[in-house]
C-alpha positions in Angstrom: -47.3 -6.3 -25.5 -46.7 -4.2 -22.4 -48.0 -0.9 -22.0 -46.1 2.2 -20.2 -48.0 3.6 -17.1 -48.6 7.1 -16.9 -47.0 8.6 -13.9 -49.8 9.1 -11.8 -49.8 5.5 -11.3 -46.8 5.3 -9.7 -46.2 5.0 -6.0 -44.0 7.0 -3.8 -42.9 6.6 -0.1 -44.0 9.6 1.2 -43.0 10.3 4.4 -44.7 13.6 5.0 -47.5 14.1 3.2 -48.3 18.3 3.7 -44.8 19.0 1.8 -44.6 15.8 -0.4 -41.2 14.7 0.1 -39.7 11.3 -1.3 -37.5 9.6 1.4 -35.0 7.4 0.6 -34.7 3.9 1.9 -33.0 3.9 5.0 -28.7 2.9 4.3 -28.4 -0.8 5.3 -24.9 -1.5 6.3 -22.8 -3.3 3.8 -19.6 -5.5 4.2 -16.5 -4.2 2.2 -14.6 -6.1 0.0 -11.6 -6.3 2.8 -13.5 -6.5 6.2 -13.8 -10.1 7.6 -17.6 -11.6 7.4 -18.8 -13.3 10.6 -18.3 -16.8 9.3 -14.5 -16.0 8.7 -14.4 -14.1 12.5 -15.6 -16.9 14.1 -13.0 -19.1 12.5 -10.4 -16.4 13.5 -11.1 -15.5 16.9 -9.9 -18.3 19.1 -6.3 -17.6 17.7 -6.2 -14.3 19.0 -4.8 -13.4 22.7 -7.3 -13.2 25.0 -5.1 -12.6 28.3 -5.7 -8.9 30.3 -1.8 -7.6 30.2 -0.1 -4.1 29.7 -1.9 -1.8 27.5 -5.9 -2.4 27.0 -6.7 -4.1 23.4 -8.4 -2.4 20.7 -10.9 -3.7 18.5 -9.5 -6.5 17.1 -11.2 -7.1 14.2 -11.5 -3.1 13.0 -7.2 -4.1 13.0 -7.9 -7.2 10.5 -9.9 -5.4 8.8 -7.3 -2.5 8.0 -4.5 -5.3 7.4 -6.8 -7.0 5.1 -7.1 -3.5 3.2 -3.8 -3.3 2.9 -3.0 -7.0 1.7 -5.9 -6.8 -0.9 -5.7 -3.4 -2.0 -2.1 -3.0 -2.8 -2.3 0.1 -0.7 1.0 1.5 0.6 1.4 0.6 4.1 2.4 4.1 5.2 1.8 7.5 3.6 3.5 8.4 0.9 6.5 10.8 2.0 6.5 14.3 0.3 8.3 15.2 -2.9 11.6 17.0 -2.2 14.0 17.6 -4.6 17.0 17.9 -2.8 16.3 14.2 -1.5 15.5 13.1 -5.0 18.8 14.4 -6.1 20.9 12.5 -3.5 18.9 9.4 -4.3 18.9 9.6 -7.7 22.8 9.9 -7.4 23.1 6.8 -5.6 21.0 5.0 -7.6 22.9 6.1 -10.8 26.2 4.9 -9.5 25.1 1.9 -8.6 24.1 1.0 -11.7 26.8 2.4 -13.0 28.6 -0.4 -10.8 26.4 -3.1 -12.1 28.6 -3.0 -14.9 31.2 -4.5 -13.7 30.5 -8.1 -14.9 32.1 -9.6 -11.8 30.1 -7.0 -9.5 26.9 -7.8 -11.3 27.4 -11.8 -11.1 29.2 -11.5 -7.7 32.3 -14.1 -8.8 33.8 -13.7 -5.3 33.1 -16.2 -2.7 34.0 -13.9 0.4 32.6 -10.9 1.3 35.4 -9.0 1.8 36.7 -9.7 -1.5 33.7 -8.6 -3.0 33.9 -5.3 -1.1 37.2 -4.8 -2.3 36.1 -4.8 -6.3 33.2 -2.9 -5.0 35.5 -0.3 -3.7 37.8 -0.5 -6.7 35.0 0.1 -9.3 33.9 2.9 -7.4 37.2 4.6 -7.1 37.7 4.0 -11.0 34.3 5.7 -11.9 35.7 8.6 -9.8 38.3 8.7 -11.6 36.5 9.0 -14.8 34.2 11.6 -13.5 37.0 14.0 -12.3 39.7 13.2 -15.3 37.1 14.8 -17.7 36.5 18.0 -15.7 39.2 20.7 -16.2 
């Protein structure tokens, strides 16, 4: 059977003892998931350039350790471009026709052996969904 101590029988780090302030333990510094530990630096760093030329290196292994962020993580490898409407509309325009195209059994299966052939159908299908589009409009 265990018995619960009061709270005066607990001990405290006190680190100055006229106010009575609790100090936290001091941060120890932690690997991330991503960065490289020493064991897999050291297995990495005779493959990297070592030579003196053009522009002075950078910290080699702060740049394996973003790559390493980005190949875990999933992360995008750029930032995300803004929303704009305009471009979404041109885009989703283009995207619509082409899959409007992709109906075209022989576009969607590519039958033809030569490129140029196969541009040629290309060019064909689109003309004939522009025809569509502009027969219906008065």
């Amino acid at each position: 059977m265990s018995a619960i101590r009061p709270i005066s029988d607990l001990q405290f780090d006190v680190a100055n003892t006229e106010t009575g302030v609790i100090q936290a333990p001091e941060p120890v510094p932690r690997i991330m998931r991503y960065e490289l530990t020493d064991f897999e630096w050291a297995a990495i760093r005779p493959f990297l350039p070592n030579k003196p030329r053009g522009v002075p290196r950078v910290n080699d292994r702060r740049v394996l350790n973003g790559i390493f962020w980005i190949l875990r993580s999933g992360a995008p490898w750029r930032d995300p471009i803004c929303f704009s409407p305009y471009l979404y509309r041109a885009r989703n325009l283009v995207e619509r026709f082409f899959n409007r195209i992709k109906q075209c059994r022989r576009v969607a299966t590519r039958y033809d052996k030569l490129a140029a052939n196969y541009l040629a159908f290309i060019k064909l299908a689109a003309i004939r969904i522009w025809l569509r589009a502009y027969e219906s409009t008065p």
